[in-house]
PyMOL commands that place a pseudoatom at each C-alpha (Angstrom):
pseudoatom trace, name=CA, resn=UNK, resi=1, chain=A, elem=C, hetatm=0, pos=[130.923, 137.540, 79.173]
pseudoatom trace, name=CA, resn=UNK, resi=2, chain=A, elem=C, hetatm=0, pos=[127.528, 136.008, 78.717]
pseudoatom trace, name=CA, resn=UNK, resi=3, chain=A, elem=C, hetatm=0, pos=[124.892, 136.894, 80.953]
pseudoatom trace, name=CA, resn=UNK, resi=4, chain=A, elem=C, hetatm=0, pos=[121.810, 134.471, 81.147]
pseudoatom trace, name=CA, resn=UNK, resi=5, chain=A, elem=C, hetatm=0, pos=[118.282, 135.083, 82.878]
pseudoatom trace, name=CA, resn=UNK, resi=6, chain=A, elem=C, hetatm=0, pos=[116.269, 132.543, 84.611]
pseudoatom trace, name=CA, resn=UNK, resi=7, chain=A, elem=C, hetatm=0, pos=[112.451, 133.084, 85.092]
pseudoatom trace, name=CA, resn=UNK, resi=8, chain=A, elem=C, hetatm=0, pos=[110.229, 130.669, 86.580]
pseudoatom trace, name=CA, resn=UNK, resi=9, chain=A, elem=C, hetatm=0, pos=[107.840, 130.014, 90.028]
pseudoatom trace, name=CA, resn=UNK, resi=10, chain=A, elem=C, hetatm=0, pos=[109.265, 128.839, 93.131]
pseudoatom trace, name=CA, resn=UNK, resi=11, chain=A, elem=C, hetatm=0, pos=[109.484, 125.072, 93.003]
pseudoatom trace, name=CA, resn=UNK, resi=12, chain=A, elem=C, hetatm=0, pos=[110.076, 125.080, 89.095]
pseudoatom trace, name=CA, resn=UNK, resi=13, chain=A, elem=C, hetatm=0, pos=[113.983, 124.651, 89.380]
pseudoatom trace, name=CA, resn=UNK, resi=14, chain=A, elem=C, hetatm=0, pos=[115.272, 128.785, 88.450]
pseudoatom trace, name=CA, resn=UNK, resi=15, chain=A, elem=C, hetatm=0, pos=[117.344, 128.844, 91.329]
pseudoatom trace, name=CA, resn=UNK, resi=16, chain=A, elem=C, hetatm=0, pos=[118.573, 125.180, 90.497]
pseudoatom trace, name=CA, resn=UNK, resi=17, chain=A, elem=C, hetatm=0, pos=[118.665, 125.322, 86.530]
pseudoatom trace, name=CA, resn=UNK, resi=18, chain=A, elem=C, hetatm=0, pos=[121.181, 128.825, 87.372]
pseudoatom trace, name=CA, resn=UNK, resi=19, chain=A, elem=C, hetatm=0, pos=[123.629, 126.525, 89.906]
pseudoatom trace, name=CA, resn=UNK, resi=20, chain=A, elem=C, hetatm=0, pos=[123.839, 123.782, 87.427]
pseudoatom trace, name=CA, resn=UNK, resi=21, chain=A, elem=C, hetatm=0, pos=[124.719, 126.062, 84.498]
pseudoatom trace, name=CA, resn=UNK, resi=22, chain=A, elem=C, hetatm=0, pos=[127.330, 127.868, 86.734]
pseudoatom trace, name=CA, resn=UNK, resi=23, chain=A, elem=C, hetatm=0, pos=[128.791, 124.988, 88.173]
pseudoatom trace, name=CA, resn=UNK, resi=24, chain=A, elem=C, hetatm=0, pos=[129.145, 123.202, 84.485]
pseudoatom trace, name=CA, resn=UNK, resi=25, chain=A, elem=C, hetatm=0, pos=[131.013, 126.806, 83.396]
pseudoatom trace, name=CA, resn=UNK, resi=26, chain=A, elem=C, hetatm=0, pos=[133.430, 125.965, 86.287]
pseudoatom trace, name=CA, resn=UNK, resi=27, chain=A, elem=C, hetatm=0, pos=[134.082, 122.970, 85.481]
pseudoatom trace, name=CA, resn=UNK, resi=28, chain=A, elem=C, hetatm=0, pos=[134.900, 123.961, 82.211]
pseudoatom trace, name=CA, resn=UNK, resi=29, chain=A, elem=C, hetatm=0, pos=[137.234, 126.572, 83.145]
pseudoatom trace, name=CA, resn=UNK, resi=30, chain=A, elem=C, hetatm=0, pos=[135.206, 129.497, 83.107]
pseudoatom trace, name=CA, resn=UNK, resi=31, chain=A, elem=C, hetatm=0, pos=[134.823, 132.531, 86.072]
pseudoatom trace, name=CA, resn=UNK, resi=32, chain=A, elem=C, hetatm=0, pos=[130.877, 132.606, 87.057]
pseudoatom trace, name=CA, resn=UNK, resi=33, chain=A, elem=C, hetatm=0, pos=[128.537, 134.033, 88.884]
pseudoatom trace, name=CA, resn=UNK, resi=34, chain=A, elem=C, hetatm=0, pos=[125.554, 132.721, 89.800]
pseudoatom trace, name=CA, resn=UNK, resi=35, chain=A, elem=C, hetatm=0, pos=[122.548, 133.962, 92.304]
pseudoatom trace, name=CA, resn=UNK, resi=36, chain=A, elem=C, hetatm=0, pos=[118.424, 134.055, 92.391]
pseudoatom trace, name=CA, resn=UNK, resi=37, chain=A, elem=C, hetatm=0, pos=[116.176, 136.584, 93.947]
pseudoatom trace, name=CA, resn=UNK, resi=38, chain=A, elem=C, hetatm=0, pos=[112.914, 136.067, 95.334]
pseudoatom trace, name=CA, resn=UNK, resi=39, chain=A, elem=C, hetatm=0, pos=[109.727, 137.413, 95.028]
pseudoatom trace, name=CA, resn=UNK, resi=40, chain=A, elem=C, hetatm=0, pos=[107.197, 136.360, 98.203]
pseudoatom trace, name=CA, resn=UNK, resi=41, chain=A, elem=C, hetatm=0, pos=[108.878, 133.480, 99.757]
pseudoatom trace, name=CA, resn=UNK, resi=42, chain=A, elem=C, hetatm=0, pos=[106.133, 131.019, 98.547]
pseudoatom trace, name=CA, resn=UNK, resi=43, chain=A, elem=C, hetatm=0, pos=[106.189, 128.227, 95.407]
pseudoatom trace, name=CA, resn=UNK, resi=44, chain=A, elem=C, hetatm=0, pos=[104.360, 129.435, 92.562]
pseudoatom trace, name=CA, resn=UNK, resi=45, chain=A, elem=C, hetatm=0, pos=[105.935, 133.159, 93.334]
pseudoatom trace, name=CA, resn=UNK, resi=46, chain=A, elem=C, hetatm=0, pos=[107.568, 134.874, 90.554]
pseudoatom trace, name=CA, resn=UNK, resi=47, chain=A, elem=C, hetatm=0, pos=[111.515, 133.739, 90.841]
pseudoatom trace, name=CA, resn=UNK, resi=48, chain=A, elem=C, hetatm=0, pos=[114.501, 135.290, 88.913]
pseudoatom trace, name=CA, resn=UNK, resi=49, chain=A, elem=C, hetatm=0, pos=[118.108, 133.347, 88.946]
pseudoatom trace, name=CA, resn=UNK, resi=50, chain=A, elem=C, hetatm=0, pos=[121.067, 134.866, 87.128]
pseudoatom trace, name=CA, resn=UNK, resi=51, chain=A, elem=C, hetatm=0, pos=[124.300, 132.830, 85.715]
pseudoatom trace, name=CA, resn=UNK, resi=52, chain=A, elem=C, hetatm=0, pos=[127.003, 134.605, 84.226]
pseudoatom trace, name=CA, resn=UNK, resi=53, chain=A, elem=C, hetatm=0, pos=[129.831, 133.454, 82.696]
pseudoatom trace, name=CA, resn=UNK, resi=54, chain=A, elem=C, hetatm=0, pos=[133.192, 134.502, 81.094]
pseudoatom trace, name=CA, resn=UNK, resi=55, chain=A, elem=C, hetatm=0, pos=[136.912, 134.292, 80.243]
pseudoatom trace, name=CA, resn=UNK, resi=56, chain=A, elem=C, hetatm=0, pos=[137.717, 137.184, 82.530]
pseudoatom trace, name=CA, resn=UNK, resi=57, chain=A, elem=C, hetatm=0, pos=[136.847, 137.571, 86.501]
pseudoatom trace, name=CA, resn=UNK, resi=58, chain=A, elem=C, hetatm=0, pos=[133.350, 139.043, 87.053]
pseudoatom trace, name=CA, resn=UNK, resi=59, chain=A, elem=C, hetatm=0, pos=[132.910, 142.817, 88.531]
pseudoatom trace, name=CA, resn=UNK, resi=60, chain=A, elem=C, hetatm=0, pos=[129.602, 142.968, 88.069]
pseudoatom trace, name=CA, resn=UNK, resi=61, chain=A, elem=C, hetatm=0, pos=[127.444, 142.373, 90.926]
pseudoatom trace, name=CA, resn=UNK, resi=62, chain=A, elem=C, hetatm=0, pos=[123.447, 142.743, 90.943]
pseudoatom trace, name=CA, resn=UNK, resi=63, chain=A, elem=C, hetatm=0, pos=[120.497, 142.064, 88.676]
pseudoatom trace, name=CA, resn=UNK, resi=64, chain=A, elem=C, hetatm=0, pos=[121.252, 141.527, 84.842]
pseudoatom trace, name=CA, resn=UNK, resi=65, chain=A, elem=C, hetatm=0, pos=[120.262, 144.464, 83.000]
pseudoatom trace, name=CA, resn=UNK, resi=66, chain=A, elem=C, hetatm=0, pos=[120.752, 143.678, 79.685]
pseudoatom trace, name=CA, resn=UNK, resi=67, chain=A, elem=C, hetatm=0, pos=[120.489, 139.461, 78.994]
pseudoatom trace, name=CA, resn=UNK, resi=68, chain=A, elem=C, hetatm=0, pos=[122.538, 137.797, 75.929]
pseudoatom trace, name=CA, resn=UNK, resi=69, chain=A, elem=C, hetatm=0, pos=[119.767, 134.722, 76.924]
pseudoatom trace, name=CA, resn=UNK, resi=70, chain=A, elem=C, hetatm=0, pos=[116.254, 134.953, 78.679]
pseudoatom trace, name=CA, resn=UNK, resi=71, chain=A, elem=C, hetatm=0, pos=[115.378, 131.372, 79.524]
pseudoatom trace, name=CA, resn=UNK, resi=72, chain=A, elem=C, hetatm=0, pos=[111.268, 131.350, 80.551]
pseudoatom trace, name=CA, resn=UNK, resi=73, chain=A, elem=C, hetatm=0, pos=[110.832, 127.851, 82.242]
pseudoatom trace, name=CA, resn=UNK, resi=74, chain=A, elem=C, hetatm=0, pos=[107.310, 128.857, 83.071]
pseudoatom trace, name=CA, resn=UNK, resi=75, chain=A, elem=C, hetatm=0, pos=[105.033, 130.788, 79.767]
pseudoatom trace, name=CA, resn=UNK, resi=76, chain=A, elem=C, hetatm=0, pos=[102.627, 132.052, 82.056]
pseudoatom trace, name=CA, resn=UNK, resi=77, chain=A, elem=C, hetatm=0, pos=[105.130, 134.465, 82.861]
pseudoatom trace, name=CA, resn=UNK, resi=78, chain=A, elem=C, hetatm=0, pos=[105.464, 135.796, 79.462]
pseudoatom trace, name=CA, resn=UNK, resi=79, chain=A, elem=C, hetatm=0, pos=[102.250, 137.198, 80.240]
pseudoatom trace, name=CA, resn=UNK, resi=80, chain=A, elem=C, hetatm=0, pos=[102.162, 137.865, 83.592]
pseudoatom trace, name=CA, resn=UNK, resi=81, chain=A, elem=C, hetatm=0, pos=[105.012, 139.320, 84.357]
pseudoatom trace, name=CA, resn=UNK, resi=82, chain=A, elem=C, hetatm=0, pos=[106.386, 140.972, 81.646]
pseudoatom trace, name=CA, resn=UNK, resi=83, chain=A, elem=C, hetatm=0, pos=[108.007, 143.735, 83.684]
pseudoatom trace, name=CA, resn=UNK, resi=84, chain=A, elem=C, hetatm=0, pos=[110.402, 140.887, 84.615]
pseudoatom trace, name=CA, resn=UNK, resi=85, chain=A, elem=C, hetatm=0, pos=[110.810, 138.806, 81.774]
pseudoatom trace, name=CA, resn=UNK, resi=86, chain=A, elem=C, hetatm=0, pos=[111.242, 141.708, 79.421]
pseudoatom trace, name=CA, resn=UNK, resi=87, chain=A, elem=C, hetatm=0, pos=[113.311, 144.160, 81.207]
pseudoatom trace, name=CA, resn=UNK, resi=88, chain=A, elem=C, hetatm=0, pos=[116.186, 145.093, 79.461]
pseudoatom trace, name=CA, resn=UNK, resi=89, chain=A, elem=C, hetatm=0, pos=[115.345, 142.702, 76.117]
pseudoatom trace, name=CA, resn=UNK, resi=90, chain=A, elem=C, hetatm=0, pos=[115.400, 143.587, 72.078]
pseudoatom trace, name=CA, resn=UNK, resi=91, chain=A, elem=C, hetatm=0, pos=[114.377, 142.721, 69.201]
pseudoatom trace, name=CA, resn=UNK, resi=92, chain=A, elem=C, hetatm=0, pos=[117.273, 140.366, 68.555]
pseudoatom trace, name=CA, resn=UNK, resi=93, chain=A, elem=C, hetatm=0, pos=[117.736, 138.990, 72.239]
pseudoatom trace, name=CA, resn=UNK, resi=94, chain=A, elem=C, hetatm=0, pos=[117.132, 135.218, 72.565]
pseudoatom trace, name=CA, resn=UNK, resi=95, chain=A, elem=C, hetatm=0, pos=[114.169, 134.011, 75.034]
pseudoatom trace, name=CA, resn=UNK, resi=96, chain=A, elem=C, hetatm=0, pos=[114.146, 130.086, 75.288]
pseudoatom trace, name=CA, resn=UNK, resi=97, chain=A, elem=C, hetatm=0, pos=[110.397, 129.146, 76.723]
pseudoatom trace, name=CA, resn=UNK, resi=98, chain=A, elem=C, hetatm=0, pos=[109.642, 126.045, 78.233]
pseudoatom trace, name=CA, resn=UNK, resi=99, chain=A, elem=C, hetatm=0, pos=[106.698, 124.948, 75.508]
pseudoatom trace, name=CA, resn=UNK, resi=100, chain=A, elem=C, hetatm=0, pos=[105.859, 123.023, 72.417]
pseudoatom trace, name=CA, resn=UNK, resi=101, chain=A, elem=C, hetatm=0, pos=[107.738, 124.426, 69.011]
pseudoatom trace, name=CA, resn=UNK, resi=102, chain=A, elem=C, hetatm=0, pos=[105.145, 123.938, 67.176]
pseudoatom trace, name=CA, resn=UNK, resi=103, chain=A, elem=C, hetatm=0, pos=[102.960, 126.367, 69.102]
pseudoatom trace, name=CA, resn=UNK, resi=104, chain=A, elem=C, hetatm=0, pos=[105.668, 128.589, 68.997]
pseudoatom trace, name=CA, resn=UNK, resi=105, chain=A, elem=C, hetatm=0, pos=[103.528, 131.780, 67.241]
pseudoatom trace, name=CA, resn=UNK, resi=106, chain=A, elem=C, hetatm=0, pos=[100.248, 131.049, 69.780]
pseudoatom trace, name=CA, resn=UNK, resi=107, chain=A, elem=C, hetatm=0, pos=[102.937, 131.444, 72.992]
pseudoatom trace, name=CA, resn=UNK, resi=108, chain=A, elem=C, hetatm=0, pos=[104.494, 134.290, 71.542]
pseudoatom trace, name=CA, resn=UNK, resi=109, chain=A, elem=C, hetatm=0, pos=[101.483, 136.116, 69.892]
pseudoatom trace, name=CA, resn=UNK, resi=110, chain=A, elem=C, hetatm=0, pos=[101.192, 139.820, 70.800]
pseudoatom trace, name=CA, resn=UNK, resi=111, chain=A, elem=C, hetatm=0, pos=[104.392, 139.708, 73.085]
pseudoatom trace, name=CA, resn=UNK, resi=112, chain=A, elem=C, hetatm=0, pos=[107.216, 142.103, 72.450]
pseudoatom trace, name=CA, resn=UNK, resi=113, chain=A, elem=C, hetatm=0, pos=[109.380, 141.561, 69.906]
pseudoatom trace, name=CA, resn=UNK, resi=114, chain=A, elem=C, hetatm=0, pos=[112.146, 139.259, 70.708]
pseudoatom trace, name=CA, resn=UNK, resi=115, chain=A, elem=C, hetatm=0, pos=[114.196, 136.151, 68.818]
pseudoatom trace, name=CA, resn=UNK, resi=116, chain=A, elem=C, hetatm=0, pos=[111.972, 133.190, 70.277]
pseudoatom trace, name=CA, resn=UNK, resi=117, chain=A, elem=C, hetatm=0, pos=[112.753, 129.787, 70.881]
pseudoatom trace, name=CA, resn=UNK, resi=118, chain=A, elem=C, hetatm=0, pos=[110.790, 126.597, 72.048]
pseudoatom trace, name=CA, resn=UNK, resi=119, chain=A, elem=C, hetatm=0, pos=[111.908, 123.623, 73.672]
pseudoatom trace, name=CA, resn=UNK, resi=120, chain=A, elem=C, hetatm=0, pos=[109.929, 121.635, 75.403]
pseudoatom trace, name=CA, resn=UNK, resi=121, chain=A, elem=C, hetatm=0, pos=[111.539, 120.526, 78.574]
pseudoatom trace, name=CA, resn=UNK, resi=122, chain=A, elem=C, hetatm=0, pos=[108.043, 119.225, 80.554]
pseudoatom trace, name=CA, resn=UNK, resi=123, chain=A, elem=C, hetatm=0, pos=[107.845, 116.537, 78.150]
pseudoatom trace, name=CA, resn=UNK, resi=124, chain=A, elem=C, hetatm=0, pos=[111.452, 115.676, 78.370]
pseudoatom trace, name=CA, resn=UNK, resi=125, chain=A, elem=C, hetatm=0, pos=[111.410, 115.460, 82.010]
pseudoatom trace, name=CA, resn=UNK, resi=126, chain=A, elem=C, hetatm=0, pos=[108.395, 112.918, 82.062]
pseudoatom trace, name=CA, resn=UNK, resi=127, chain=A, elem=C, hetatm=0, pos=[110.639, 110.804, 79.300]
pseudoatom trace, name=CA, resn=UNK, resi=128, chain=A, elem=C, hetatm=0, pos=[113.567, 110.580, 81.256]
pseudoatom trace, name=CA, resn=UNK, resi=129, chain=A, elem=C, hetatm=0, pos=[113.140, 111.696, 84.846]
pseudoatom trace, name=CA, resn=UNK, resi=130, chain=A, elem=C, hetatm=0, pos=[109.012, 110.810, 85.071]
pseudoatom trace, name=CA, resn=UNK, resi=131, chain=A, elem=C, hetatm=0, pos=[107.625, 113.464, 86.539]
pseudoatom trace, name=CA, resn=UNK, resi=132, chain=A, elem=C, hetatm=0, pos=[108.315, 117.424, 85.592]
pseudoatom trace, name=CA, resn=UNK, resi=133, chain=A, elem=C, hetatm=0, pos=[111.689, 118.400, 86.942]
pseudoatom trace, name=CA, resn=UNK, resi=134, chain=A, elem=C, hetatm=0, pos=[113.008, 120.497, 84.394]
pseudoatom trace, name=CA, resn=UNK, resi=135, chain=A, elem=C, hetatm=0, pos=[116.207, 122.357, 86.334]
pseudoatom trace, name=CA, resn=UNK, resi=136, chain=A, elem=C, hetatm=0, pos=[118.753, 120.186, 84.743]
pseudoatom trace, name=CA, resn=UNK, resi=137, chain=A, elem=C, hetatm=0, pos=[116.834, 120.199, 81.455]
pseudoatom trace, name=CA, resn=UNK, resi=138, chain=A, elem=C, hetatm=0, pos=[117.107, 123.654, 81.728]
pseudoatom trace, name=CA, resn=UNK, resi=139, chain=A, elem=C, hetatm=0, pos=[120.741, 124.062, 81.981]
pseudoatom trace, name=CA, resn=UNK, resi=140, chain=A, elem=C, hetatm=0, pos=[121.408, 121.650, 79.579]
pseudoatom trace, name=CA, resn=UNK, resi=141, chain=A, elem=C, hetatm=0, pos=[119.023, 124.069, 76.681]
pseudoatom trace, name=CA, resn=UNK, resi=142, chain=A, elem=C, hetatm=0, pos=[121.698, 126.574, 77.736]
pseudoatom trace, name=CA, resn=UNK, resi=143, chain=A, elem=C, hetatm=0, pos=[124.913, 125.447, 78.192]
pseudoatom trace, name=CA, resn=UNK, resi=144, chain=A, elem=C, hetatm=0, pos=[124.579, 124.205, 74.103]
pseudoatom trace, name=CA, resn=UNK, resi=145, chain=A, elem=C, hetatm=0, pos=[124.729, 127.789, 73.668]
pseudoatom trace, name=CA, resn=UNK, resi=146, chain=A, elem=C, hetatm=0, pos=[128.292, 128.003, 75.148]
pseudoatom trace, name=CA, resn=UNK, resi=147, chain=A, elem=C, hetatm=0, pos=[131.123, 126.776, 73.515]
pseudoatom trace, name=CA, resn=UNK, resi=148, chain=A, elem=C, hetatm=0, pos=[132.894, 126.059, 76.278]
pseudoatom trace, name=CA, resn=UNK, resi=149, chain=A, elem=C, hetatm=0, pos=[130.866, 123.917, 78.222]
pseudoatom trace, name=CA, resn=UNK, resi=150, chain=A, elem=C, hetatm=0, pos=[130.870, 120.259, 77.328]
pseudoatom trace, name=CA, resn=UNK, resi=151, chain=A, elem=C, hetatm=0, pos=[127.983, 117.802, 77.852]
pseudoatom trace, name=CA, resn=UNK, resi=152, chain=A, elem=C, hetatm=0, pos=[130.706, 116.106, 80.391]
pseudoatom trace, name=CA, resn=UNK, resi=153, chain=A, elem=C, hetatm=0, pos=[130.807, 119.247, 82.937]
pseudoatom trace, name=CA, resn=UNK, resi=154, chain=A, elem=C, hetatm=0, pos=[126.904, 118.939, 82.480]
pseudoatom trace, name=CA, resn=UNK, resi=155, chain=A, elem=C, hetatm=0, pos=[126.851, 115.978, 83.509]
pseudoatom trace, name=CA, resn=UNK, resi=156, chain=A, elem=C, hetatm=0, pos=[128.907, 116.517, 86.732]
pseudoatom trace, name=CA, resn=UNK, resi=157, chain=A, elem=C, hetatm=0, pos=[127.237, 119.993, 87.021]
pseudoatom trace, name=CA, resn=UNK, resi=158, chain=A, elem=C, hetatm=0, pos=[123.600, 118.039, 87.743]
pseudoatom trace, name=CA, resn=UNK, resi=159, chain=A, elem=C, hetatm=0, pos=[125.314, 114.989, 89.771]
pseudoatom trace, name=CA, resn=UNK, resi=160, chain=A, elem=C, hetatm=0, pos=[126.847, 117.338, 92.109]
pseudoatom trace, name=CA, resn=UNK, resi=161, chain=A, elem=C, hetatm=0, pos=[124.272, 119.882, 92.346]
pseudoatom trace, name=CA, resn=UNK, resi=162, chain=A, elem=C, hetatm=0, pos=[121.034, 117.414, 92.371]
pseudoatom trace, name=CA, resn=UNK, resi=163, chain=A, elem=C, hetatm=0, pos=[122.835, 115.498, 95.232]
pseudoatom trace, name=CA, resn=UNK, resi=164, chain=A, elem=C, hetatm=0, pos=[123.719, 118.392, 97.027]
pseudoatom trace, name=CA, resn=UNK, resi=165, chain=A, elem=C, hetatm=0, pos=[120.195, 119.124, 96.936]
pseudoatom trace, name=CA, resn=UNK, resi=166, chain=A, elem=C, hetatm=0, pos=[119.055, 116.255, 98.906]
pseudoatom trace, name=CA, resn=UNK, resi=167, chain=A, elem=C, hetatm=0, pos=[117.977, 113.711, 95.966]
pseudoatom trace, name=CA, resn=UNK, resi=168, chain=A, elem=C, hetatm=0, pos=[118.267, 109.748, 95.521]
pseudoatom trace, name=CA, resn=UNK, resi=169, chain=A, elem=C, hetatm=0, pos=[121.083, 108.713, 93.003]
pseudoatom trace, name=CA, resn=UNK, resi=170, chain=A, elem=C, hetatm=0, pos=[118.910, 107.532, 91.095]
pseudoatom trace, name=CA, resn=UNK, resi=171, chain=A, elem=C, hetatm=0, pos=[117.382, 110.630, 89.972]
pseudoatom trace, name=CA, resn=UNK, resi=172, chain=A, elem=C, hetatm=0, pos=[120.420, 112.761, 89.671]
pseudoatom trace, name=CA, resn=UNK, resi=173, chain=A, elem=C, hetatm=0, pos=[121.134, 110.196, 86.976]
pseudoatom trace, name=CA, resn=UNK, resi=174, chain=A, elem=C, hetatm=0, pos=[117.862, 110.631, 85.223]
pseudoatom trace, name=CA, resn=UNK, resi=175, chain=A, elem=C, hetatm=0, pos=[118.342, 114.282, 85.633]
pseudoatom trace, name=CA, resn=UNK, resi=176, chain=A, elem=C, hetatm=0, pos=[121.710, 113.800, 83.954]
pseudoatom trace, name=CA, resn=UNK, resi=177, chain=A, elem=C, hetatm=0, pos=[119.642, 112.124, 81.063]
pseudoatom trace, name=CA, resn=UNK, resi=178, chain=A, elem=C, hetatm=0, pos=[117.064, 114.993, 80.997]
pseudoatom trace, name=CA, resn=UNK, resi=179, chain=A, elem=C, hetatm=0, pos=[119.826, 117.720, 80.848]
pseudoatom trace, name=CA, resn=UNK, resi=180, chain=A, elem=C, hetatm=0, pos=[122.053, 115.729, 77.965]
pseudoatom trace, name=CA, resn=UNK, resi=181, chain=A, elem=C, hetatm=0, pos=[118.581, 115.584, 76.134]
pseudoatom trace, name=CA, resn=UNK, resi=182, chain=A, elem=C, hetatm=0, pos=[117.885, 118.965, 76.320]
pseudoatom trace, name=CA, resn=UNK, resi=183, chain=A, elem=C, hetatm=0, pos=[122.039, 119.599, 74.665]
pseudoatom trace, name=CA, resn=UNK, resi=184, chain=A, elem=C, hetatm=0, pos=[121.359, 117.418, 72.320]
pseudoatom trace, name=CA, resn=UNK, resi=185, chain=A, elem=C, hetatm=0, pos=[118.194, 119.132, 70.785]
pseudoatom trace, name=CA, resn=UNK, resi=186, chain=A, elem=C, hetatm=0, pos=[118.911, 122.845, 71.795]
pseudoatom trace, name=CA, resn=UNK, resi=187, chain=A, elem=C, hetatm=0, pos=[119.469, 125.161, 69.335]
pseudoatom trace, name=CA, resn=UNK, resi=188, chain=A, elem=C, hetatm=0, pos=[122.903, 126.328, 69.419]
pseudoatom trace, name=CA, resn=UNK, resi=189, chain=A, elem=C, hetatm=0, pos=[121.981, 130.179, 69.147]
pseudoatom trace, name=CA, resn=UNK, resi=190, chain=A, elem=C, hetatm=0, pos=[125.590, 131.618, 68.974]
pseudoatom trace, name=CA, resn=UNK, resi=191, chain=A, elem=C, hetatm=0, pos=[125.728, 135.839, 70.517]
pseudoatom trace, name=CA, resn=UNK, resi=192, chain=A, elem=C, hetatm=0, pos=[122.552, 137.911, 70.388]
pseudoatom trace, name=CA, resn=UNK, resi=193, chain=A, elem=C, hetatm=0, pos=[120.949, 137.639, 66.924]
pseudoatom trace, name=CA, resn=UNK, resi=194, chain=A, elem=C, hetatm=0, pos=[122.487, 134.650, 65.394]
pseudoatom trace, name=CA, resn=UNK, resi=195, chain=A, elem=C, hetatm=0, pos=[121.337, 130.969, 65.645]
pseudoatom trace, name=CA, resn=UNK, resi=196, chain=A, elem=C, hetatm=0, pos=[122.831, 127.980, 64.076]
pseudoatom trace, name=CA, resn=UNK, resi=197, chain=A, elem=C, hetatm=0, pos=[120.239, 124.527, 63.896]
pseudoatom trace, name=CA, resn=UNK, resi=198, chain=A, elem=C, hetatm=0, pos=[121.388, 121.457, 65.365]
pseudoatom trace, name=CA, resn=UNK, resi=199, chain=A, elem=C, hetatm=0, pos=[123.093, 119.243, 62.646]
for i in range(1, 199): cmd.bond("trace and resi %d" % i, "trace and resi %d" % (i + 1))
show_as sticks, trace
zoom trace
């Protein structure tokens, strides 16, 4: 089973990025689990969204304990709520952060150790989508980590869950875009402590 941890604010897409990824495991034949809890019910709060995802039905139930991914879709967190973001992480778990690679060591400077990653999905949400929606970005980053899930069940994933979440056709197809983006230039960081680069 993989277990992966969403943090962002309320507004930034957690809850969404979480659906997507746990709808494109379904489609790909996977049992999942997916579910967010909220801080105070107001955007820019402190949200946490959990996806997990496996070969074998799910008896877990509850907050995620122990993450094989951390995905941080807002840094500001990093810092300001730790207690969140870093509960129940190593030295060798993964935490993707929404940010510029090549200020990977400034975001990360002083925080606990951890294996750190960088994608910037702001800037490929204003490419493809034009403004910063980065929930299907997001779940795209992740779902390169999981063999199982194909960029087609992404792409059905975000049609189904952007439309069921009230937007135009058109941008559930430029969220489709942002999220096969993000797949394509993820790393592929295969179980806890082991990454393999994009080809």
């Amino acid at each position: 089973m993989i277990q992966v941890r969403f943090h962002g604010r309320g507004g930034q897409g957690a809850k969404i990025a979480s659906r997507i990824l746990g709808r494109s495991g379904f489609l790909s034949g996977l049992q999942v689990q997916d579910f967010a809890l909220f801080g105070a019910e107001r955007r820019g709060a402190p949200v946490v969204s959990f996806t997990r995802l496996g070969n074998e039905p799910i008896d877990q139930r509850g907050y995620i304990d122990e993450p094989n991914l951390v995905v941080v879709i807002d840094d500001s967190l990093l810092r300001e709520a730790p207690g969140q973001v870093f509960h129940g992480v190593d030295p060798t778990t993964p935490i993707l952060v929404n940010g510029d690679p090549n200020a990977l060591g400034i975001i990360t400077k002083d925080l606990p150790p951890a294996d750190y990653y960088c994608i910037d999905l702001n800037q490929i949400a204003r490419q493809t989508i034009g403004r910063v929606l980065v929930s299907a970005a997001a779940a795209g980053a992740v779902a390169k980590c999981i063999a199982a899930i194909t960029p087609a069940a992404i792409s059905d994933a975000v049609t189904f869950e952007i439309a069921d979440s009230g937007l135009t056709a058109d941008l559930a197809e430029k969220n489709v875009t942002a999220a096969l983006e993000a797949y394509r230039i993820a790393p592929m960081i295969v179980g806890p402590a082991k990454r393999e680069e994009p080809k």
